[in-house]
C-alpha positions as CSV (number, residue, x, y, z in Angstrom):
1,X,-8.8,1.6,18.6
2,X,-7.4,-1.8,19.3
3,X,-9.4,-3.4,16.2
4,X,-8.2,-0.3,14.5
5,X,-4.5,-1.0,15.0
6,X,-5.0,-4.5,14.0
7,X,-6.3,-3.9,10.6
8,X,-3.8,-1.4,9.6
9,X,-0.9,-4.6,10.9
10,X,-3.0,-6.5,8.7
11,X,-3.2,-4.3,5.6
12,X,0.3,-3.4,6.1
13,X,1.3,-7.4,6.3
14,X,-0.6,-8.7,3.1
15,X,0.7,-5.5,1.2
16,X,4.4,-5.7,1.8
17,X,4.9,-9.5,0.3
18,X,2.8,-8.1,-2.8
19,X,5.4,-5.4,-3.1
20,X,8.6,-7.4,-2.3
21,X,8.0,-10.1,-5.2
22,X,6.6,-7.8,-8.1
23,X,3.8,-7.0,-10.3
24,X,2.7,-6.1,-13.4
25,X,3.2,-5.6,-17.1
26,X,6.5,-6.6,-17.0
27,X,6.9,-7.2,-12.7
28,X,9.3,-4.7,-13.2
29,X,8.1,-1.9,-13.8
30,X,5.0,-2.9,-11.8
31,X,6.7,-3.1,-9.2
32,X,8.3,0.3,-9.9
33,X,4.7,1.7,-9.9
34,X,3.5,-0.1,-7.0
35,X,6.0,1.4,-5.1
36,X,5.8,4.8,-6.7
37,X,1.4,5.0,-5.6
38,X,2.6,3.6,-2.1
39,X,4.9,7.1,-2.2
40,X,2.1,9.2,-3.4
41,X,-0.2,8.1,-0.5
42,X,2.3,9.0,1.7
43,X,2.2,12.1,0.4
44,X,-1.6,12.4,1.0
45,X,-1.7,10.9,4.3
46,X,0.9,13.7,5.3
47,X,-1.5,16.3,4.4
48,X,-4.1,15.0,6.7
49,X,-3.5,16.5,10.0
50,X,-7.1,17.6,11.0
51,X,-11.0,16.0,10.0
52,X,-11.5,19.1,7.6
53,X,-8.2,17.9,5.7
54,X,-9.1,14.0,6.2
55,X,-12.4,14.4,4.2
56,X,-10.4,16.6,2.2
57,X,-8.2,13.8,0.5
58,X,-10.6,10.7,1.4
59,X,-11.7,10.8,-2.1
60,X,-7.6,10.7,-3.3
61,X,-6.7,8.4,-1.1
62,X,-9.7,5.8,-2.2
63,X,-8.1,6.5,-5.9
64,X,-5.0,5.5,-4.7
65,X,-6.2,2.5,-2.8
66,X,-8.2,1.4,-5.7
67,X,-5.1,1.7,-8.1
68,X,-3.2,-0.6,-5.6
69,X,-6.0,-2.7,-6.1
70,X,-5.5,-2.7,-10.1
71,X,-1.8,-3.1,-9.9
72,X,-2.4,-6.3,-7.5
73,X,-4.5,-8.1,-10.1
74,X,-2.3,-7.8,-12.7
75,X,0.2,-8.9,-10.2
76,X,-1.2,-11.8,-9.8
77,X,-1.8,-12.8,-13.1
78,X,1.6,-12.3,-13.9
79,X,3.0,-14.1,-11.0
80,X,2.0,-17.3,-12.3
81,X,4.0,-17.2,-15.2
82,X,7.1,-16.1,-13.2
83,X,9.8,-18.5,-11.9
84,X,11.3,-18.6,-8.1
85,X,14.5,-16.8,-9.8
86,X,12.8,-14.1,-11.0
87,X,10.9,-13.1,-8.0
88,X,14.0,-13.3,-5.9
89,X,15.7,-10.9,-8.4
90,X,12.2,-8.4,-8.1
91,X,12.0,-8.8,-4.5
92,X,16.1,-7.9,-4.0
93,X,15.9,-4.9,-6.4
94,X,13.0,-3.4,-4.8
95,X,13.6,-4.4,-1.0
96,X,15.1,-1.6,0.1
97,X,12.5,1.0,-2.0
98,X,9.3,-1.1,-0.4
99,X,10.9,-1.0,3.3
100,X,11.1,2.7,3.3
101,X,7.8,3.4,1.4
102,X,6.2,1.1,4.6
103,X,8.2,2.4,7.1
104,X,6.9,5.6,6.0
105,X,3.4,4.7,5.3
106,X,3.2,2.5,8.6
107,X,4.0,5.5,10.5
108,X,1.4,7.7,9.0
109,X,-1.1,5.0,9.9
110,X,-0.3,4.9,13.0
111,X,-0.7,8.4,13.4
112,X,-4.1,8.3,11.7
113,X,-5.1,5.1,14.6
114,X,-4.3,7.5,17.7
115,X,-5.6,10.7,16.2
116,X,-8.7,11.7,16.6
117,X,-9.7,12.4,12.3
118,X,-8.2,8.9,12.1
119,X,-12.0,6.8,11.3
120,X,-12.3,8.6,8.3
121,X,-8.4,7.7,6.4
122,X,-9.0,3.8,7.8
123,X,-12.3,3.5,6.2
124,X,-10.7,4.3,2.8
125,X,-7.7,2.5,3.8
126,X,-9.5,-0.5,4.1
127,X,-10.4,-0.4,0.9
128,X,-7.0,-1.9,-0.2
129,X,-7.2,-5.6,-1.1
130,X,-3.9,-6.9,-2.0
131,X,-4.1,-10.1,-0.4
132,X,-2.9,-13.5,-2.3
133,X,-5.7,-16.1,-3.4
């Protein structure tokens, strides 16, 4: 459990700076879809409540871990071409957006490390590779 706990703190840590700073085709609207998949897990993770509904949406929620994954790449190509003004400017627009969406997903984590259908949500959780290089 205690290892568990750890590596959703870690996921949730190397995701957050990813989301604050901005991503994408234009970081923009990256951003904007970033934080838009980060809503639509929660959505998932709220209709886990049991293992039968866990191995229900394991499959969804690998989708939507793998899409992070895209979205992160393209992140980080982009972020090389994008000055210390602009990601200030991404990383004020979106602040408030990104807090909630973690607050939100942090909490459904959580529930998923003390419950007992939680193994199977982490496993595809930690799937989700958004750390910087």
């Amino acid at each position: 459990m205690k290892l568990y706990q750890t590596s959703v703190l870690t996921t949730f840590a190397l995701l957050l700076p990813i989301l604050l700073t901005g991503c994408g085709s234009s970081p923009d609207s990256v951003m904007g879809e970033m934080i838009d998949k980060i809503k639509e897990l929660n959505d998932v993770l709220e209709k886990v409540d049991d293992k039968e509904s866990a191995e229900a949406h394991k499959a969804e929620i690998e989708s939507i871990a793998n899409e992070l994954n895209e979205l992160a790449e393209e992140y980080e190509e982009l972020e090389k071409d994008m000055s210390k003004e602009e990601k200030n400017e991404i990383e004020e627009k979106y602040r408030d957006d990104a807090r909630e969406a973690f607050r939100d997903t942090f909490g459904h984590m959580f529930r998923m490390a003390t419950s007992p259908y939680g193994a199977e949500i982490a496993k595809a959780l930690q799937g989700i590779k958004l750390d910087k290089k």
